[in-house]
C-alpha positions as CSV (number, residue, x, y, z in Angstrom):
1,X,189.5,128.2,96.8
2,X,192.9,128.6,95.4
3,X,192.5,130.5,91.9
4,X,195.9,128.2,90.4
5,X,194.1,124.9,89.6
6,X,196.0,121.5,88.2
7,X,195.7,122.5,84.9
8,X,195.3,118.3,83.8
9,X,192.7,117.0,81.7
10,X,190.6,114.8,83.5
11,X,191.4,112.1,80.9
12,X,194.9,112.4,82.4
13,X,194.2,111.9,86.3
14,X,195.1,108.8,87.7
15,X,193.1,106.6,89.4
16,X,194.0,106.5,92.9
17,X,196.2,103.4,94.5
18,X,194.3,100.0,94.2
19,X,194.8,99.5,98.2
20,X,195.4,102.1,100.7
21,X,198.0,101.0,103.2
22,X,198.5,102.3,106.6
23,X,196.6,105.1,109.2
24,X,194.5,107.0,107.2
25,X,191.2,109.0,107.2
26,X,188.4,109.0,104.7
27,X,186.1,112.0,104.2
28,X,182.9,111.5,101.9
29,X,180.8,113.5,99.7
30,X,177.5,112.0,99.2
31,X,175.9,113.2,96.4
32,X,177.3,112.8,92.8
33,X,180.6,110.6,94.7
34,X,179.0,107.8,96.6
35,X,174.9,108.3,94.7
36,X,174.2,109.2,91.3
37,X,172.5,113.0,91.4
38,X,169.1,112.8,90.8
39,X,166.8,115.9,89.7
40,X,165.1,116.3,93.4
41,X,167.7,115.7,96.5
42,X,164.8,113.4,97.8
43,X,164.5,111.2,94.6
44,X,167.7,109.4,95.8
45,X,167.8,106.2,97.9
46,X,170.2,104.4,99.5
47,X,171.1,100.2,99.1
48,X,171.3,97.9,102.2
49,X,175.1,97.2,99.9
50,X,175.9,100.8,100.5
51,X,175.3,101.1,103.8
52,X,177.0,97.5,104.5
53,X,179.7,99.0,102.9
54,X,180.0,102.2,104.7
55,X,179.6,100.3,107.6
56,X,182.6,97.9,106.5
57,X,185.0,100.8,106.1
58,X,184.0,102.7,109.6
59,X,184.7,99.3,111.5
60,X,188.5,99.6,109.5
61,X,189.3,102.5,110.2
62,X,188.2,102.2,113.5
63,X,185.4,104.9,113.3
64,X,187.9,107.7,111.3
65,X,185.1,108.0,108.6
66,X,182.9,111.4,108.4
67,X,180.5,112.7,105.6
68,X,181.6,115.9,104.4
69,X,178.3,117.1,102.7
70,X,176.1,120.3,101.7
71,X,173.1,118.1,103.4
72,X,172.1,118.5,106.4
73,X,173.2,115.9,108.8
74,X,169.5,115.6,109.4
75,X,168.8,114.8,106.0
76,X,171.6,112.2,105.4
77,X,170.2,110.1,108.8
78,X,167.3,109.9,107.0
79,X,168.5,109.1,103.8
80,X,171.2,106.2,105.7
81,X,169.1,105.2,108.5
82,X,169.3,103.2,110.5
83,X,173.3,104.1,110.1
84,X,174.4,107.2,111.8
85,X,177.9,108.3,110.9
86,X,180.3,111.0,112.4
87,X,179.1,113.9,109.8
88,X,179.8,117.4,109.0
89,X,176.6,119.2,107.1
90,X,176.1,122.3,105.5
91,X,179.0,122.6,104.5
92,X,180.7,122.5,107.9
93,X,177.8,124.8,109.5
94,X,176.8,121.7,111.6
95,X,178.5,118.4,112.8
96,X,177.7,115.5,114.8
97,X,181.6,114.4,116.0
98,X,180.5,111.3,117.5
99,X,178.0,108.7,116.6
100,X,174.9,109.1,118.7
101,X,175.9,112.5,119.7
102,X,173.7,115.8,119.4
103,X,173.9,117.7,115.8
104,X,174.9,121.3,116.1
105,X,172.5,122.7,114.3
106,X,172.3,125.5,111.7
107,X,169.3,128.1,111.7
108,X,167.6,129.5,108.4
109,X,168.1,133.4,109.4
110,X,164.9,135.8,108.3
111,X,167.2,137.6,105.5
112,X,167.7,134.0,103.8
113,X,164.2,133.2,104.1
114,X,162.6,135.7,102.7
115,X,165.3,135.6,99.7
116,X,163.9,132.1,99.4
117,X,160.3,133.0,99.0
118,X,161.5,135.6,96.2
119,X,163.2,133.3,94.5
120,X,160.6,130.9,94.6
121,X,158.1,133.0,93.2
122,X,159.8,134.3,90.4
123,X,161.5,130.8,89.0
124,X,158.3,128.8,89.9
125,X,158.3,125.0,89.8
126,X,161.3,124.4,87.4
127,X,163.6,125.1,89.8
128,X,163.9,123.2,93.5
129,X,164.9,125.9,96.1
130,X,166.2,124.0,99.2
131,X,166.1,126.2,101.6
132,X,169.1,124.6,104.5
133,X,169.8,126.9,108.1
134,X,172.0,129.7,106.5
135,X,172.9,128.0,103.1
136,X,170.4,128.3,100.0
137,X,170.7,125.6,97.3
138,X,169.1,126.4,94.2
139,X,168.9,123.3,92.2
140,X,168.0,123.2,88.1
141,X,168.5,119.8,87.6
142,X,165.1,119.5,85.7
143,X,165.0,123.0,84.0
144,X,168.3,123.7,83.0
145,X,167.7,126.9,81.3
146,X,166.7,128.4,85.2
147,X,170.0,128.5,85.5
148,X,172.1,131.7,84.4
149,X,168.4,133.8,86.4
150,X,169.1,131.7,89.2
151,X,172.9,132.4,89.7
152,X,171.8,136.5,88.5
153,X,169.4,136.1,91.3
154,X,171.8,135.0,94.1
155,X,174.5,137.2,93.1
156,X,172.3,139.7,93.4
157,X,171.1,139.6,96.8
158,X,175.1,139.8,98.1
159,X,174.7,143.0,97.5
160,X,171.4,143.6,100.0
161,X,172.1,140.8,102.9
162,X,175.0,141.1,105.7
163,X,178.7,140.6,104.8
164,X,179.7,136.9,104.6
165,X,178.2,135.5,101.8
166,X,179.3,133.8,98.8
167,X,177.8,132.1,95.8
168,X,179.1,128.7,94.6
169,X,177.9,127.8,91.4
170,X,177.5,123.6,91.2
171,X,177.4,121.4,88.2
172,X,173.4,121.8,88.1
173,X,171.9,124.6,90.2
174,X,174.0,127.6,92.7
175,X,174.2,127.7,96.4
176,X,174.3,131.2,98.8
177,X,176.5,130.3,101.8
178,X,178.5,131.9,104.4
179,X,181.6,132.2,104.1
180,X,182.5,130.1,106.8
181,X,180.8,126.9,105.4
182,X,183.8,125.4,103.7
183,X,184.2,121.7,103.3
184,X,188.1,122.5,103.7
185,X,187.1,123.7,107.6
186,X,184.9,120.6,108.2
187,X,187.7,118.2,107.5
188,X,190.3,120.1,109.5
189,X,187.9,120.1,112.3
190,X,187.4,116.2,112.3
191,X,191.4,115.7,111.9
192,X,192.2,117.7,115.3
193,X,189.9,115.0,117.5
194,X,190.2,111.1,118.2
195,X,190.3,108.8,115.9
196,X,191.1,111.0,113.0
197,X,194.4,112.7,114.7
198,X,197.2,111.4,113.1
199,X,195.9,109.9,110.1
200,X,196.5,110.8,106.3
201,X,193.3,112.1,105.1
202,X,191.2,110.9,102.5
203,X,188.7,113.0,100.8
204,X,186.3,112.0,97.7
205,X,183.9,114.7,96.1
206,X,182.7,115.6,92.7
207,X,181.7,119.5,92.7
208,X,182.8,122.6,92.8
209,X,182.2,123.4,96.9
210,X,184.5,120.2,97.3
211,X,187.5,121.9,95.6
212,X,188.5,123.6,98.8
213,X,188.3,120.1,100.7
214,X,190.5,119.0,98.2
215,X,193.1,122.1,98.6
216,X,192.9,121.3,102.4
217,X,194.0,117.4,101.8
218,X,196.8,117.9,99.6
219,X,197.9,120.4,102.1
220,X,197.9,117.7,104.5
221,X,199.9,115.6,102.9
222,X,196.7,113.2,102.0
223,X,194.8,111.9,98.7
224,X,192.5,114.2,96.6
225,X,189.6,112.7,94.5
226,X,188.1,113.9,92.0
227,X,184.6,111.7,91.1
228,X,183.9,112.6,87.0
229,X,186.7,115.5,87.2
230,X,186.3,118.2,85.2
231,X,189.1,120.0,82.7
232,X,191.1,121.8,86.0
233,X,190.7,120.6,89.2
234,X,192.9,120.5,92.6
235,X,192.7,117.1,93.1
236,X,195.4,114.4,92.7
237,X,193.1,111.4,91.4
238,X,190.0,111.1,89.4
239,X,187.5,108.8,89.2
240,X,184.9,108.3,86.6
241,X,182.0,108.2,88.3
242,X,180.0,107.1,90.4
243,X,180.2,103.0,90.0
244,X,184.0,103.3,90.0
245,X,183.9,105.2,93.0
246,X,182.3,102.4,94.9
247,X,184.0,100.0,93.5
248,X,187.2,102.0,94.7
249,X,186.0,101.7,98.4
250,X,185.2,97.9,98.3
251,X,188.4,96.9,97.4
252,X,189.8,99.0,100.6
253,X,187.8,96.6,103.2
């Protein structure tokens, strides 16, 4: 992620255009942008209006929608079913690029599960540790104060496990991922096949990891979002939460 940020107050962002107008893409973070974050990833459902309206905007764009997510994809087909959307999960460590195809899936490597079980032990049940192929999530939703030991903890073990790790700290807990799981890679990826060649892109997110998604858009020549933006941020638009978010996406049907 670039270090040179929009230095704009989020009171200052814009709303994005009322009604997007011709070919474009749209590329969608899940949690925190289209559901409210919950303390437990699994204590989150989703509305039969949610998925009617994902639904609605895939049969516009004529299937150029994906989910850009840290989720697995297996985890957001549970969490949608019975809709299965083109998806990119983990960060971009797997895909599905088709609806209905196979998911390229991303193994949990030894190092990163025994880095699990340490953390585990030491920060007990205050803190969820979500353990996802070859990313980590550490999530301190409910026990804030985990927090600063969790990220010391991570940062730490750069130092012990193979080259290629980073740590992305979130708006409530820290992730250890490679350094090829970028939500900026994911959507690039998607944009050089059929039906997203072409288009203008579209990406909405709300966290850190989604800042180089939104670096990756703007270079593009698409539209940035930021859902609840923070003081700095790289994208064009804001949003302030959650509700205005899908509200936003109704009126582009």
């Amino acid at each position: 992620m670039s270090e040179i940020l929009q230095k704009v107050a989020s009171k200052t962002l814009q709303k994005p255009q009322a009604l997007l107008t011709g070919d474009w893409a749209l590329f969608l973070d899940i949690d925190g942008t289209l559901l409210e974050h919950a303390e437990h990833p699994d204590a989150v459902s989703v509305s039969a209006e949610l998925r009617a309206l994902l639904q609605g905007l895939d049969h516009k764009l004529n299937g150029a929608l994906a989910f850009i997510t840290g989720r697995s994809v297996a985890a957001v087909d549970q969490l949608f079913q019975p809709l299965k959307l083109r998806a990119a999960g983990l960060y971009g460590l797997e895909h599905r690029l088709l609806p209905g195809d196979d998911v390229e899936i991303a193994d949990e490597p030894s190092d990163i599960a025994a880095l699990a079980d340490e953390i585990e032990a030491e920060l007990g049940r205050g803190a969820y540790i979500e353990r996802k192929g070859r990313v980590l999530a550490i999530h301190t939703r409910a026990a804030p104060h985990l927090l600063p030991r969790a990220t010391q903890l991570v940062e730490q073990a750069l130092a012990v496990l193979p080259k290629g790790y980073r740590v992305v700290a979130g708006n409530a807990g820290v992730e250890l991922l490679p350094l090829e799981a970028a939500k900026g890679a994911a959507i690039r990826r998607f944009m050089d096949i059929a039906p997203f060649t072409g288009r203008r892109p579209v990406f909405l997110g709300d966290d850190t990891s989604d800042e180089n998604g939104f670096e990756t858009v703007n270079d593009a020549g698409g539209i940035s979002i930021r859902v609840k933006p923070p003081e700095y941020t790289t994208a064009q638009y804001g949003l302030a939460g959650v509700a205005e978010t899908l509200a936003w996406l109704r009126g582009q049907l």
